[in-house]
C-alpha distance (Angstrom), angle and dihedral (degrees) to the residues before:
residue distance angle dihedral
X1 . . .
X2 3.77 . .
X3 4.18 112.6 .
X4 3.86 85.6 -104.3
X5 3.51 92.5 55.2
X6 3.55 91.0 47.2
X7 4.13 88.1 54.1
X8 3.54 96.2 49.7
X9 3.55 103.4 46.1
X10 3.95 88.0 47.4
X11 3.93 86.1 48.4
X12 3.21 93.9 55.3
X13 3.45 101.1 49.7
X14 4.06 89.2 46.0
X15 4.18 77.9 60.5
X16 3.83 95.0 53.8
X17 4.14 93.5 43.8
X18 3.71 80.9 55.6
X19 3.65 100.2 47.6
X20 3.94 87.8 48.0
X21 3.51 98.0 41.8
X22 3.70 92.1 52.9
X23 3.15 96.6 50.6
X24 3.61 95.5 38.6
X25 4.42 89.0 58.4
X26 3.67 86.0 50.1
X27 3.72 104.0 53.2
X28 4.00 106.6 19.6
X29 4.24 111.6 21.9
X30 3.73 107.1 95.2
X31 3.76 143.6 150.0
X32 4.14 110.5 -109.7
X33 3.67 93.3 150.1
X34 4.36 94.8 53.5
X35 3.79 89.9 47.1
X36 4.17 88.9 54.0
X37 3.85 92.3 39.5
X38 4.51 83.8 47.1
X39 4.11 80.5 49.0
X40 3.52 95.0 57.5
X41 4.01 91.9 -106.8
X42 3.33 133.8 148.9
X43 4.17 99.3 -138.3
X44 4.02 138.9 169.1
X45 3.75 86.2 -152.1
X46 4.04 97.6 93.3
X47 4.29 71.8 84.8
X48 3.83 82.9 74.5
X49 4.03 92.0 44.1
X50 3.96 89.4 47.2
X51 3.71 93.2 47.6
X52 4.58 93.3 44.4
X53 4.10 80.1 51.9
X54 3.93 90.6 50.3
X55 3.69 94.7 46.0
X56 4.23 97.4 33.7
X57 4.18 95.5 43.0
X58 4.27 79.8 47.5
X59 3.55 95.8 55.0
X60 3.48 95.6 49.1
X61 3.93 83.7 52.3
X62 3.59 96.1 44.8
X63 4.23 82.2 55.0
X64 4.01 84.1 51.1
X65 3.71 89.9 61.4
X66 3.46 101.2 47.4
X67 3.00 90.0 65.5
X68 3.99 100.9 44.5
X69 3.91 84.2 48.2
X70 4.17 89.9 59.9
X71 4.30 83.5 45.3
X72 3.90 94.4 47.8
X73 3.58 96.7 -123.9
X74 3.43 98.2 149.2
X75 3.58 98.6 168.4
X76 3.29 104.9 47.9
X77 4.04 87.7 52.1
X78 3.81 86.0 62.1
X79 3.88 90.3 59.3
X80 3.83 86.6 61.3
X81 3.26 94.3 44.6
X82 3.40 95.7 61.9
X83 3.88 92.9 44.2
X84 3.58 86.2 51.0
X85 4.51 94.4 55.6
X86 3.32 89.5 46.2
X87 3.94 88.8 55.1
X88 3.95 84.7 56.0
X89 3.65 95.6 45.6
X90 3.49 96.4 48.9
X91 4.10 87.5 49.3
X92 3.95 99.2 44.2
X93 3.58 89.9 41.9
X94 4.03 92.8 57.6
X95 3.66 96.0 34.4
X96 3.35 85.8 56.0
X97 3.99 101.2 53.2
X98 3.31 108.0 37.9
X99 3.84 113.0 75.0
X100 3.71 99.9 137.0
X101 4.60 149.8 35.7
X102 4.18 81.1 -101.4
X103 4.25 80.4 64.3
X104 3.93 100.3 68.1
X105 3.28 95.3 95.5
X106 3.75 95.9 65.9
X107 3.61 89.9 49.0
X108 3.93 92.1 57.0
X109 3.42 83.5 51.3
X110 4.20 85.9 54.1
X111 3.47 104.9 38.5
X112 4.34 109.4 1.4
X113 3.87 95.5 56.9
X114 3.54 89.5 43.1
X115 3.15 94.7 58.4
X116 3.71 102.9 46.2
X117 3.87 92.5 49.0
X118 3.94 88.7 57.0
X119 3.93 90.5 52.4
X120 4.13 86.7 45.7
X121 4.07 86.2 -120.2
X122 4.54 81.2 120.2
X123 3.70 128.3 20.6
X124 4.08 136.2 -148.8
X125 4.13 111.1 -119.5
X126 3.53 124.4 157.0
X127 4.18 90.6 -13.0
X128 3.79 91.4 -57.7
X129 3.68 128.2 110.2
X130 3.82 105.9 -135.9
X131 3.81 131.2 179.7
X132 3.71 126.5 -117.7
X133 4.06 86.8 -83.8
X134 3.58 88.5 61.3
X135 3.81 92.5 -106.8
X136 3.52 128.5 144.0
X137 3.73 122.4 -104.3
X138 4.07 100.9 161.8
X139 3.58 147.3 -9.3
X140 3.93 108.9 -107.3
X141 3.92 96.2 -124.2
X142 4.02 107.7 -136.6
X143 3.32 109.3 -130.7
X144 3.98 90.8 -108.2
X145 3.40 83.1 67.7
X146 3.77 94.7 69.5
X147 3.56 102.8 57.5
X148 3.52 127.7 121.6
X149 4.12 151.4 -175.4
X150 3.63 108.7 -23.1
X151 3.41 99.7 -8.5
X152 3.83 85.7 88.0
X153 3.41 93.8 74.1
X154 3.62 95.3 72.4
X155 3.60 111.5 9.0
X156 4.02 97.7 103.7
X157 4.04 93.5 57.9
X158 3.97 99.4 36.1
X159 2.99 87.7 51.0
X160 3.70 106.5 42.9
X161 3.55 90.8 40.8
X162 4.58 86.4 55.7
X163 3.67 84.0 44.5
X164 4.06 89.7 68.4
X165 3.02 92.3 64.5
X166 3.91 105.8 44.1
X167 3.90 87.3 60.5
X168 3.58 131.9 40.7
X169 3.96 102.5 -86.9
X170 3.68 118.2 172.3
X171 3.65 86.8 -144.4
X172 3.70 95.6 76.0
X173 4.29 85.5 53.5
X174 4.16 86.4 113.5
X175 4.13 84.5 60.9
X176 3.72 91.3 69.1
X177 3.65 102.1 29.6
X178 3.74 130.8 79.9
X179 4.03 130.6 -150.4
X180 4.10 95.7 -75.2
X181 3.99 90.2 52.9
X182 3.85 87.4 -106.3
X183 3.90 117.6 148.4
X184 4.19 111.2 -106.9
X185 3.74 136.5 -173.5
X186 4.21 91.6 -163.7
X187 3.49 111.9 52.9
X188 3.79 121.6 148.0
X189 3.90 107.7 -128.1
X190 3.78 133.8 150.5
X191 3.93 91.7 -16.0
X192 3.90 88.3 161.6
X193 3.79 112.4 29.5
X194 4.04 88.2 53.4
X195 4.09 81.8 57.0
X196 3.81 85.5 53.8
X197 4.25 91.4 43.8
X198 3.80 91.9 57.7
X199 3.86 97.1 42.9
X200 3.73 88.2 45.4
X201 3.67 89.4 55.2
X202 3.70 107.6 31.5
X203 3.94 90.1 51.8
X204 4.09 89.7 55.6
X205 3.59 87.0 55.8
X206 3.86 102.9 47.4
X207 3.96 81.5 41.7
X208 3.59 88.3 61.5
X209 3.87 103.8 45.9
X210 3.87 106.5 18.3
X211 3.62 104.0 35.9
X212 3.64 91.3 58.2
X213 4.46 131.4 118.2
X214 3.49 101.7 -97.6
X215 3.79 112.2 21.6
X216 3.32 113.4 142.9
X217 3.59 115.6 -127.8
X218 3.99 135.6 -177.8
X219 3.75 95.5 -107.1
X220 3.91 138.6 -1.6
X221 4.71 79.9 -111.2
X222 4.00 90.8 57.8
X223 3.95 92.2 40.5
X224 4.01 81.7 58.1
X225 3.85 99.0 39.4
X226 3.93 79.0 48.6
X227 3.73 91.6 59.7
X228 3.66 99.7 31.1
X229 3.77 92.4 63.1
X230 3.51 92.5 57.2
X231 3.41 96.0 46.1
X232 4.03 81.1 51.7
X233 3.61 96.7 52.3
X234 3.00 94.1 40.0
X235 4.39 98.9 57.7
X236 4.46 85.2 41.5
X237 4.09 94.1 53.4
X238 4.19 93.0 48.2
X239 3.78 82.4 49.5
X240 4.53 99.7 44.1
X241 4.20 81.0 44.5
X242 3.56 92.8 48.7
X243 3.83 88.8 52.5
X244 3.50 91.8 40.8
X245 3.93 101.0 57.4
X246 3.77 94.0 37.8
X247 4.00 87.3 65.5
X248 3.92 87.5 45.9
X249 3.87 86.4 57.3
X250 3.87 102.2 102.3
X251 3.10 141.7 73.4
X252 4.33 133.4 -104.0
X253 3.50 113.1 -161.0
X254 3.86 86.5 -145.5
X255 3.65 103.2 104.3
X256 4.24 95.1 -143.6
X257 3.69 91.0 47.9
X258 3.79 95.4 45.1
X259 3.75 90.1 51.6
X260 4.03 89.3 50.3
X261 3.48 93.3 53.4
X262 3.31 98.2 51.5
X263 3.72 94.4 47.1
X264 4.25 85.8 56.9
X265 3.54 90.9 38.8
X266 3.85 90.9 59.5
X267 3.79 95.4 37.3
X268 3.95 97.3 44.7
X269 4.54 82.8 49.5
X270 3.71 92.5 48.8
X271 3.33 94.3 48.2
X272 4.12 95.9 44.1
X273 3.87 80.0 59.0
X274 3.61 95.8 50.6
X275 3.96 82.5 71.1
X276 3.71 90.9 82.5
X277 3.71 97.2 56.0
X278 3.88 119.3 125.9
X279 3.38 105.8 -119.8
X280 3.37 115.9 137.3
X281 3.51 129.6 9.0
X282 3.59 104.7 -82.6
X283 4.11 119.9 119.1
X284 3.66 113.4 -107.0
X285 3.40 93.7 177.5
X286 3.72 107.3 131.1
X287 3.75 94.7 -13.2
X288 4.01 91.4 127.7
């Protein structure tokens, strides 16, 4: 596949996620957990209100970057992406521990705390939520802490490498700067791999609320479509990082560029076999 391929057929799936998402927010994202809590019960189901948030505040983001993608502002659609992975950490992480009543105490620690430190009733020091006595109430999980399965693989250099661009990291100087060292707001850079970063990501998180036994959905055709374009996006990125690491196989005998590739080489092949994670509930049995 040519670059433009590449573009369009990750545009185009970017489209559908959008299309299914919406629809998805409209019809199936709702608040169990809030309506127990208003009914005076004690409930696990703020899990299902964390994970709508996750998925509906991710949507909205994924719409963001469409949009950046069509203006070429590459960096700035890194600094979603990364807002948008540690939406699905957060959500596969808690999905994933609490099964059971003994479990509320990690959702306080999700939702609860949260809320009180926004209102000022707790406060953050030395990544532990403490009352207004000073006392501890939680440990403020990093978000290292919250990875799981495959995701380990990766994690430390996607994210790292997102993370240059949320803060002002004079590594990311040849972003803004063209061939005579001059300062530029419309440089060209990574107009196809971001495509690939945002489909990577986006399709772990609708993996990990939509794709599950039991959603409902607005028809048995949209529950299909749902799990179709996973299965979609899924098939294109093994084939984009395929392409991608077989052009990082050489070797530069410049030491600083040889060290760079191999850094992407291992992230991009960590992260192609993060495809085959479980999880959702979709078959990946011979999907690759």
């Amino acid at each position: 596949m040519k670059e433009v391929e590449i573009m369009e057929a990750l545009d185009e799936i970017i489209d559908e996620f959008i299309e299914r998402s919406k629809m998805f927010v409209q019809w199936s994202c709702y608040l169990p957990g809030l309506k127990d809590h208003l009914d005076k019960q004690e409930s696990i189901r703020h899990v299902y209100d964390h994970e709508y948030l996750a998925f509906t505040k991710s949507t909205k983001t994924l719409i963001s970057i469409n949009r950046l993608l069509e203006l070429e502002h590459i960096q700035d659609v890194y600094i979603l992406i990364r807002s948008m992975y540690e939406n699905y950490l957060a959500a596969r992480y808690l999905n994933n521990e609490v099964q059971d009543d003994s479990d509320i105490k990690l959702l306080d620690d999700f939702i609860q705390n949260k809320i009180k430190v926004a209102l000022g009733i707790y406060s953050v020091k030395y990544r532990k939520v403490v009352d207004e006595q000073g006392q501890k109430i939680a440990d403020n999980k990093s978000i290292i802490s919250l990875v799981m399965g495959m995701d380990k693989l990766y994690y430390a250099q996607f994210y790292g490498y997102l993370s240059r661009f949320t803060h002002l990291d004079f590594s990311i100087l040849g972003h803004y700067i063209d061939e005579n060292n001059s300062f530029v707001l419309d440089k060209e850079v990574d107009v196809a791999i971001s495509r690939l970063f945002v489909v990577f990501v986006y399709t772990k998180i609708f993996e990990s609320i939509v794709t599950i036994n039991g959603e409902d959905f607005y028809d048995v055709e949209e529950e299909e479509k749902c799990y179709e374009i996973v299965r979609k996006s899924l098939k294109l990125q093994r084939k984009i990082f395929d392409i991608y690491i077989k052009d990082l196989n050489f070797n530069h005998k410049n030491l600083v560029v040889e060290k760079q590739r191999l850094t992407m080489e291992s992230m991009l092949t960590n992260m192609n076999l993060s495809l085959e994670d479980d999880i959702g509930d979709l078959d990946k049995t011979n999907l690759f």
